[in-house]
N, C-alpha and C positions, 0 to 999 in steps of 0.2 A: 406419459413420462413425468410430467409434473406431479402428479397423484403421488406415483413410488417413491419422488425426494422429498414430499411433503412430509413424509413418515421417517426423515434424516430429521429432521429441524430438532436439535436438542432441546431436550424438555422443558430446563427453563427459559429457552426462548419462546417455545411454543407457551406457556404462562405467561408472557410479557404480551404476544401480541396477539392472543385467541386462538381460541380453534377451528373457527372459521373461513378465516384469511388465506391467502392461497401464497400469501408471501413467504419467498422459500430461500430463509435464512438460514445458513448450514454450519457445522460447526467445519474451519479451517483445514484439522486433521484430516476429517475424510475427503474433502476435496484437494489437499496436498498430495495425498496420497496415490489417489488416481495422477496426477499431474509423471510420474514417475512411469507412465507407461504410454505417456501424451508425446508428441515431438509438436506442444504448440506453449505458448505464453499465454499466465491467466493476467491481466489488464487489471491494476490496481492503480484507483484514481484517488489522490489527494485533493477535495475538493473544497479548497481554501474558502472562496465564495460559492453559496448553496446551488446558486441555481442554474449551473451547470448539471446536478445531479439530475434531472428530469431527460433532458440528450440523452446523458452517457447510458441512461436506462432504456431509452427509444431506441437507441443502437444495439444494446444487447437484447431487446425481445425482438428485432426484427431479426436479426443473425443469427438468434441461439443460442446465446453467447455465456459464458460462466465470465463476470467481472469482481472486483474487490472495491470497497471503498474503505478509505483508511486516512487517520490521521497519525502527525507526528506528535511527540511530545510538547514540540514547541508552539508547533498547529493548535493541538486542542491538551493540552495539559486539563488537571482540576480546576484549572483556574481560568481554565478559554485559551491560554495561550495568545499567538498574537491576532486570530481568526477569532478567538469570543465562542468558538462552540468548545462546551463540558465535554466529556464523554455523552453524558445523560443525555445533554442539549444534538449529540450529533447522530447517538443512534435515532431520538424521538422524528429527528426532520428525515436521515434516511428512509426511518418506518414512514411517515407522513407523504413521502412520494412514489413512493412504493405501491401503498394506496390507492394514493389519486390519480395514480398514473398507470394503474392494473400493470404494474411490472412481475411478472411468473418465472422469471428465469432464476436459478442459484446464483445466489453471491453469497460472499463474506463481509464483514463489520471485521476490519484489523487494526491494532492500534501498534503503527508503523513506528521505528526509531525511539524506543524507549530508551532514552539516550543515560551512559552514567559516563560523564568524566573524569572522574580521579575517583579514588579508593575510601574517601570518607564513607563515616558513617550517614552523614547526613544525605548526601547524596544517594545512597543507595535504598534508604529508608523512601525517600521523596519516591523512587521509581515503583518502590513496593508497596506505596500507598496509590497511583498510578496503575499500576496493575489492576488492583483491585476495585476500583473506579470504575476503569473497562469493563472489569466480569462482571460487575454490579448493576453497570449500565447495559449490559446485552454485546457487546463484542463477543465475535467466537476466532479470533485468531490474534496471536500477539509479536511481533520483532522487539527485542531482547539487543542494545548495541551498547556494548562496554568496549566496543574497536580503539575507541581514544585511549586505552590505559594500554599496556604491556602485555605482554601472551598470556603472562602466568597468571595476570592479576584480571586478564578479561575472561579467562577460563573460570576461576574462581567467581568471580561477580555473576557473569552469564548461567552457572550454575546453580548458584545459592535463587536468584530470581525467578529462573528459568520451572523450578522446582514447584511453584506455584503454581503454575499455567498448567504443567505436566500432571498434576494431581486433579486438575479441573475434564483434562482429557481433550485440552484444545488444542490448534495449529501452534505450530511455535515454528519461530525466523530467529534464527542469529546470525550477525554480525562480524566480518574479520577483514577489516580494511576498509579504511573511514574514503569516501567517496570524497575527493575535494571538489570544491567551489569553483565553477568558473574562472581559469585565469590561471588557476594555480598547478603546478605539477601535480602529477599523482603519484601514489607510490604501490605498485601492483602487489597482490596478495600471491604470494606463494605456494606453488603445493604441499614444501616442509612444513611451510606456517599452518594449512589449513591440515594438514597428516597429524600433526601435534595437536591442533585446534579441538577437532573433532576425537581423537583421543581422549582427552584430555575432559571433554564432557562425557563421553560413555563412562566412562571411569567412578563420574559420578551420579552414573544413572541417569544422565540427561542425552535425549537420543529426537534432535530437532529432523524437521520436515524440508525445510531448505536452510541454505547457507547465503548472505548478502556479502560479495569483494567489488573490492575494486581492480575491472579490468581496464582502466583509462578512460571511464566514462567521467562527466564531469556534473555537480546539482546547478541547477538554476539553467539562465539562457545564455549558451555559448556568446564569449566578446567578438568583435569583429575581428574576420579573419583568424578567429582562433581554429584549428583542425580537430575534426572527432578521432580520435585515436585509439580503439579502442581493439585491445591483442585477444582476436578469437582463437588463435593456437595456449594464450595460458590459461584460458578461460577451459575450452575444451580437457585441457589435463588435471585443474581443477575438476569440473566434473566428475570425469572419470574416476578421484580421486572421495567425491563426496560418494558417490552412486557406490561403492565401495564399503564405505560405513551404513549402507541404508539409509540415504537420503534421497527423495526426489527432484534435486538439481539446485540451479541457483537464480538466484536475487538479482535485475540489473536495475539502479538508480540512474539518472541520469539521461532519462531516456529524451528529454525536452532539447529541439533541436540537433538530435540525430536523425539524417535522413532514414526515411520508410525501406527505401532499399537494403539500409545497414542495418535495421532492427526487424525484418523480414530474416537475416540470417542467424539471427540469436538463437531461435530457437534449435537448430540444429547443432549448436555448441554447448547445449546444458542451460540454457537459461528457460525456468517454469516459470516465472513470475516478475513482470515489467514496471515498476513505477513510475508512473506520469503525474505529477505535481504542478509543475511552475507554466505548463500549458495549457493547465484549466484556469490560471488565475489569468495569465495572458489572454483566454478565450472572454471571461468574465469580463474582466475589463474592456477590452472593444465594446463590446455590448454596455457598460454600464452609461447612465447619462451625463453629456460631456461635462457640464459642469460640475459634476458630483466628483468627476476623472481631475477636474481641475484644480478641487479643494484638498483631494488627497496625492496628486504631486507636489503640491505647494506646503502640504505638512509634512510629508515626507523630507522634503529640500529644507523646508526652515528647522527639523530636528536633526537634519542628518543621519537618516536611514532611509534603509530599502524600501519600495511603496508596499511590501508584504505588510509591513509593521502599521499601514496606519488601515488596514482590514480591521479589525476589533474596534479601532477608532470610530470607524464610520460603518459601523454595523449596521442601524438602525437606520439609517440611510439607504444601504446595499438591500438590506433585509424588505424593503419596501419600498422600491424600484416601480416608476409604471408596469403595466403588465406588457406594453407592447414591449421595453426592454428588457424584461423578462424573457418573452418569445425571442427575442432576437438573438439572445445566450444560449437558450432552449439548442435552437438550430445551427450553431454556431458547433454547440460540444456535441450535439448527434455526428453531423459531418465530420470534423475530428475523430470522436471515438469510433464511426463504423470505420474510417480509416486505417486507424489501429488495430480493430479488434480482424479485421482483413489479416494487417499485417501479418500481425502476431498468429495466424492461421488458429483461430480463436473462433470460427462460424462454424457452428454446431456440436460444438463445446458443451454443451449444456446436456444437449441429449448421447452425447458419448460420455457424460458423466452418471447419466442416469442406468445406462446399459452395463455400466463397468462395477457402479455399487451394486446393481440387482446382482450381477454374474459372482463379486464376493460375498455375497448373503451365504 
């Protein structure tokens, strides 16, 4: 099985990490693709601190599992973002445990929430220097989120960006309905909105792999007592509605803090691809050393922000953790991810991925 995906890994990946290597990094497309004839969720993990990524790896070679790891713009920008890894810097540590951890199953490198705000130039230029970044550094899948601006102007944006990725011959994710923040309403994506959406991009030649709404999931860790709300009846007509234009399903954010039993049923409503972020930092942190946990509440609280913000702070710190805390994270995101990757009926993922590219040859 392994051997046949081995001969998927795009070329200039396979340049970047040998011919040797048995690491089987695939380009997004073809494993989107497949996903569109799956009824299961591929697991993309945002792993804010590194060394979770060795678990979430130990859990997909034991399952079989097809996983994504992925940063956001704000995660790993050109600049590190508030996490401190480049692009460069993020695929070099994923290849690096990959390695040393003889991980053989497919995954993707996607570079999640390339976020554009408003309709400047400037802004849009920043995301298209960001793009190229990714492709430069080894990503093979990219999300495209111009949701914060207006139909017209995020159809537009999402286009002209998108058109780059589309020339490269990667995964591509877009965006229509900005996920809020714990705490806050949300405001559900429509199937007018996404009828028009998806339009609207074919029109200009832009023809994405999944679509990311908002069906009342929320980012970050639910506040107390707040309810998961989340409508699998607009979610499912959405679907219906993408799988209609030739898409393979959709995007749920927000998955941190929804019970296993309610993201066990996603997949049966259109959702291909699960984002879990703010529970690998949550994982990392338990594990990390208390004092080191104590220095970065206490900056966090004296600047007034979230303890996300002070990860790049205390990089070099995190980054060189005893190794028994190390192990302890290690073990912490295996149990987690095989959890998940259950969930999400994601065990032997890997080798129905293999069976399904040999049968399209």
């Amino acid at each position: 099985m392994t051997t046949d995906l081995l001969g998927r890994v795009p070329k200039r990946i396979r340049n970047k990490i040998g011919s040797q290597t048995r690491i089987c990094l695939l380009n997004g497309r073809d494993l989107f693709n497949i996903l569109k004839n799956e009824k299961l969720i591929l697991m993309a993990c945002n792993p804010r601190i590194k060394h979770v990524i060795p678990g979430i790896m130990k859990a997909a070679e034991e399952l079989d599992a097809i996983v994504a790891f992925e940063l956001t713009r704000t995660e790993g920008g050109v600049d590190g973002g508030y996490t401190g890894q480049t692009p460069q810097l993020f695929f070099e540590t994923v290849i690096e445990y990959a390695e040393r951890f003889s991980f053989t199953k497919p995954f993707i490198i996607h570079g999640d929430h390339t976020t554009v705000q408003n309709t400047s130039s400037e802004e849009q230029e920043s995301a298209r220097h960001l793009i190229e970044a990714q492709i430069e550094a080894g990503y093979t899948s990219f999300a495209i989120d111009a949701s914060f601006n207006p139909l017209p102007d995020n159809i537009l944006i999402t286009a002209d960006l998108a058109a780059q990725v589309e020339s490269e011959g990667y995964g591509l994710e877009v965006e229509l309905g900005e996920v809020r923040q714990a705490g806050l309403a949300s405001n559900l994506t429509t199937v007018e909105e996404t009828e028009a959406f998806l339009s609207g991009l074919a029109a200009r030649g832009i023809h994405p792999q999944l679509l990311a709404i908002d069906n009342g999931s929320k980012r970050g860790n639910y506040l107390d007592g707040e309810m998961v709300r989340i409508d699998l009846e607009q979610t499912k007509a959405i679907y219906e509605t993408v799988i209609r234009h030739g898409l393979a399903g959709l995007v749920q954010h927000g998955i941190t803090g929804t019970p296993l039993r309610l993201v066990g049923k996603l997949a049966g409503y259109g959702i291909r691809k699960g984002n879990i972020g703010t529970l690998w930092q949550n994982v990392a942190h338990a594990g990390l050393p208390l004092d080191l946990m104590d220095a970065m509440r206490r900056w966090a609280k004296e600047n007034g922000k979230d303890i996300k913000f002070a990860t790049n702070v205390f990089k070099t710190d995190i980054d060189n953790i005893p190794e028994e805390n190390a192990k302890q994270i290690l073990d912490m995101a295996y149990r987690e991810a095989k959890e998940f990757l259950q969930a999400f009926h994601a065990k032997g993922s890997a080798s129905r991925l293999a069976a399904s590219l040999i049968e399209a040859r």
